[in-house]
KELUM-965687 format. One record per atom (N, C-alpha, C): residue in one letter; atom name; z, y, x. Coordinates in steps of 0.05 Angstrom, whole numbers. Each point is the difference from the previous one (the first is absolute). Layout:
# residues N
type->a, atom->CA, z->Z, y->Y, x->X
...
//
This chain:
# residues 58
type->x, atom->N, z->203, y->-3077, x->-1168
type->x, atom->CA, z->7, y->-26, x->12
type->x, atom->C, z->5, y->-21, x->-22
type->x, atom->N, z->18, y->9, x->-18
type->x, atom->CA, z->5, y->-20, x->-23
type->x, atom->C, z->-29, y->-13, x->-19
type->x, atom->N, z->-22, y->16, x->-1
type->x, atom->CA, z->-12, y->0, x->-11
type->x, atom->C, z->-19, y->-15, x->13
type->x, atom->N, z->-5, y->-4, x->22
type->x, atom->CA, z->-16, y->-18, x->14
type->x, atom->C, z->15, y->-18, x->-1
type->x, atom->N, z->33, y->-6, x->1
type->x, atom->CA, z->7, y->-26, x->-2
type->x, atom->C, z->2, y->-15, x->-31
type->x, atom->N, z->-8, y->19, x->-9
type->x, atom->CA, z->-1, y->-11, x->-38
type->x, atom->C, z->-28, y->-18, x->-3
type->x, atom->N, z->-22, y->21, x->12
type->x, atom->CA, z->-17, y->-12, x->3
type->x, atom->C, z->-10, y->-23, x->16
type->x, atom->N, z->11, y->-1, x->16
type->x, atom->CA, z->-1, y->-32, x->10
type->x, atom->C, z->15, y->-21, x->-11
type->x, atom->N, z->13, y->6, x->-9
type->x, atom->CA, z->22, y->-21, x->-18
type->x, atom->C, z->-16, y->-8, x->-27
type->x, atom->N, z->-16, y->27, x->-5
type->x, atom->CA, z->-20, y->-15, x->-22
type->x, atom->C, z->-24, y->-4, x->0
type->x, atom->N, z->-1, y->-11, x->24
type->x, atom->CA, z->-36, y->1, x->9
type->x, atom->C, z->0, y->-28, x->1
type->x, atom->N, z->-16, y->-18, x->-20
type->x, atom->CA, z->-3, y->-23, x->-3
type->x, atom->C, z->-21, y->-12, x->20
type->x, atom->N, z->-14, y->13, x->13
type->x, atom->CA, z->-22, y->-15, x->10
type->x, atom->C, z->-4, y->-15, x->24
type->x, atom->N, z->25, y->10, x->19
type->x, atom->CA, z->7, y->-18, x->17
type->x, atom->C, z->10, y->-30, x->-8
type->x, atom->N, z->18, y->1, x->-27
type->x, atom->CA, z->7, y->-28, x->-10
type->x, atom->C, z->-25, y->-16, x->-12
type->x, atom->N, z->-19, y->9, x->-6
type->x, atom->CA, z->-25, y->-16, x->-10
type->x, atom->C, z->-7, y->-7, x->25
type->x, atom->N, z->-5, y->20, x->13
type->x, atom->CA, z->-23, y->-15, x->33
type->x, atom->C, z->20, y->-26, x->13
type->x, atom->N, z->28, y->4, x->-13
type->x, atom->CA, z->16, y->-25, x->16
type->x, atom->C, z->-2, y->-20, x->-14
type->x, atom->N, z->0, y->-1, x->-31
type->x, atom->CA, z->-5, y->-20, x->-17
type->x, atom->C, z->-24, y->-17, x->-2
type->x, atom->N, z->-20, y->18, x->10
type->x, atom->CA, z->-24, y->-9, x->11
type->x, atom->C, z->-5, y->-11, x->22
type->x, atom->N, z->6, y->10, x->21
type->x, atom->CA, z->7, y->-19, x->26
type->x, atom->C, z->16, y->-21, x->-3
type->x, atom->N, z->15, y->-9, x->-16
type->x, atom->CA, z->22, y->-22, x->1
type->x, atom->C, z->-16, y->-26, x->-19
type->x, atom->N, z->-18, y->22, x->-20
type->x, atom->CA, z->-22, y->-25, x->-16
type->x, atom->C, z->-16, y->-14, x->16
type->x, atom->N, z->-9, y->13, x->21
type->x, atom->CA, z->-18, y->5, x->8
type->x, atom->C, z->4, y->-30, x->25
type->x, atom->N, z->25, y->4, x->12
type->x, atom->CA, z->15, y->-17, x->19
type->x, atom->C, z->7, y->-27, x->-11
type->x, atom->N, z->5, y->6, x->-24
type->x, atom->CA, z->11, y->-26, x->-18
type->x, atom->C, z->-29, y->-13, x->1
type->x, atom->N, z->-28, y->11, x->-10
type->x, atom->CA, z->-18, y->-14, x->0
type->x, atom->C, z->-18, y->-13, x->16
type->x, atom->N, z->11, y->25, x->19
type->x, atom->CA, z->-15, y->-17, x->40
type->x, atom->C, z->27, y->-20, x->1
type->x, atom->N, z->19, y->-3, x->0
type->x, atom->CA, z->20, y->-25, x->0
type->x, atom->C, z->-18, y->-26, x->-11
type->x, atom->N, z->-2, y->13, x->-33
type->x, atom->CA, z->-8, y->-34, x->-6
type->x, atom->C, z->-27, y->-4, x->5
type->x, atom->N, z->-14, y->18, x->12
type->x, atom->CA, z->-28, y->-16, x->5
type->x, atom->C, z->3, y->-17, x->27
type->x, atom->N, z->9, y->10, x->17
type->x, atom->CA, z->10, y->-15, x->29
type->x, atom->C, z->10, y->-22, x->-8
type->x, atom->N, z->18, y->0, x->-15
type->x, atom->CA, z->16, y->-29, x->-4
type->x, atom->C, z->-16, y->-17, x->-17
type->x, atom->N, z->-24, y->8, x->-20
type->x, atom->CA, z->-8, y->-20, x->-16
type->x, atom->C, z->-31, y->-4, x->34
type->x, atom->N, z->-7, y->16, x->1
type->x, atom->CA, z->-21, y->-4, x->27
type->x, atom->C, z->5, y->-24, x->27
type->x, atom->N, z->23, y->10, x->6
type->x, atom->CA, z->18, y->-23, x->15
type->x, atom->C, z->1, y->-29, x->-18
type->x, atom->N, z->12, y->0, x->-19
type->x, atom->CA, z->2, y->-31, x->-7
type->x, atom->C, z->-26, y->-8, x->-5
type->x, atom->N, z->-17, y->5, x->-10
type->x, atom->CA, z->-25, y->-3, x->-14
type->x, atom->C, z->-13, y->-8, x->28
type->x, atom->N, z->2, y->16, x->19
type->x, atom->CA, z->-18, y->-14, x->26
type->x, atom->C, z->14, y->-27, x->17
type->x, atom->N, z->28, y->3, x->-9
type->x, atom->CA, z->13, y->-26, x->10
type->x, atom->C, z->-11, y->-19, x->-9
type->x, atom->N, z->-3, y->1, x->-28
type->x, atom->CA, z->-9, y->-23, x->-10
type->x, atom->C, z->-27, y->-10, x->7
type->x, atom->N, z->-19, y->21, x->1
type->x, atom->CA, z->-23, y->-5, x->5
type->x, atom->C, z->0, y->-8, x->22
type->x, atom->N, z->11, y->3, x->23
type->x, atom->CA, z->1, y->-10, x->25
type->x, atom->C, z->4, y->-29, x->-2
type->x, atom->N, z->25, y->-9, x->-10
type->x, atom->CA, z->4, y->-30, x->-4
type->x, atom->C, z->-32, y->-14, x->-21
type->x, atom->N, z->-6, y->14, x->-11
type->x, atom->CA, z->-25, y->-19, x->-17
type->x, atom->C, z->-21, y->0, x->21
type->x, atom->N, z->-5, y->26, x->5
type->x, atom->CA, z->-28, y->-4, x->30
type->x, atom->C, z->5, y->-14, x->26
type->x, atom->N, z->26, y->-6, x->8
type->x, atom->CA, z->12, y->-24, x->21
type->x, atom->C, z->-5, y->-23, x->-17
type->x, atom->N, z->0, y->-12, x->-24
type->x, atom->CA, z->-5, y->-17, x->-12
type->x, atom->C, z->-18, y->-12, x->3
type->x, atom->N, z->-19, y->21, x->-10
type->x, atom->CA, z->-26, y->-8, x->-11
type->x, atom->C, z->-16, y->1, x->33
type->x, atom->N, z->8, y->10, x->20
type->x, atom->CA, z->-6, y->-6, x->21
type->x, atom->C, z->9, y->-27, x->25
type->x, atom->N, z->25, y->-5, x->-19
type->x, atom->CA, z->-3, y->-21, x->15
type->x, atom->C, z->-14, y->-29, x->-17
type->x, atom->N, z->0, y->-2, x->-24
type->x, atom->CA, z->-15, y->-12, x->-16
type->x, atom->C, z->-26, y->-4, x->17
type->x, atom->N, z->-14, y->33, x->5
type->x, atom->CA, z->-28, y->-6, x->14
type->x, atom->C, z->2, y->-17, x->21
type->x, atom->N, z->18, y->8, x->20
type->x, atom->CA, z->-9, y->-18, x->24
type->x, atom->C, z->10, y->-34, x->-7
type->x, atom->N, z->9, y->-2, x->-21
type->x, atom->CA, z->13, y->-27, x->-3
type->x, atom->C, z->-24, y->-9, x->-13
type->x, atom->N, z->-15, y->9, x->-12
type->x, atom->CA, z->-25, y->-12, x->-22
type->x, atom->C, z->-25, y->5, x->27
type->x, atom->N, z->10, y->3, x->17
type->x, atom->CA, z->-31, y->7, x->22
type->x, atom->C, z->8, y->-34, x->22
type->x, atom->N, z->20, y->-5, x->6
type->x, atom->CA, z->0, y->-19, x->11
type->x, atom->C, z->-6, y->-27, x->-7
//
């Protein structure tokens, strides 16, 4: 019994798969958030440049 609990106490590889999932989370975080603003913006320039069009059509 002790000896299986030694061994889990020193079994590192569950802490990497978590270290990895948490990289991993951190990096889907900032792509959403730079993806999100980046299309905000683009949204406001293509309402722009769209209403530009219909204003240069009349």
């Amino acid at each position: 019994m002790f000896g299986t609990v030694k061994r889990f106490v020193r079994d590192e590889r569950a802490a990497t798969s978590i270290e990895y999932a948490l990289i991993a989370a951190g990096i889907s975080i900032t792509i959403i958030v730079a993806v999100n603003t980046v299309g905000t913006s683009m949204k406001g320039r293509f309402e722009d440049v769209s209403n530009k069009l219909a204003t240069a059509g009349n």
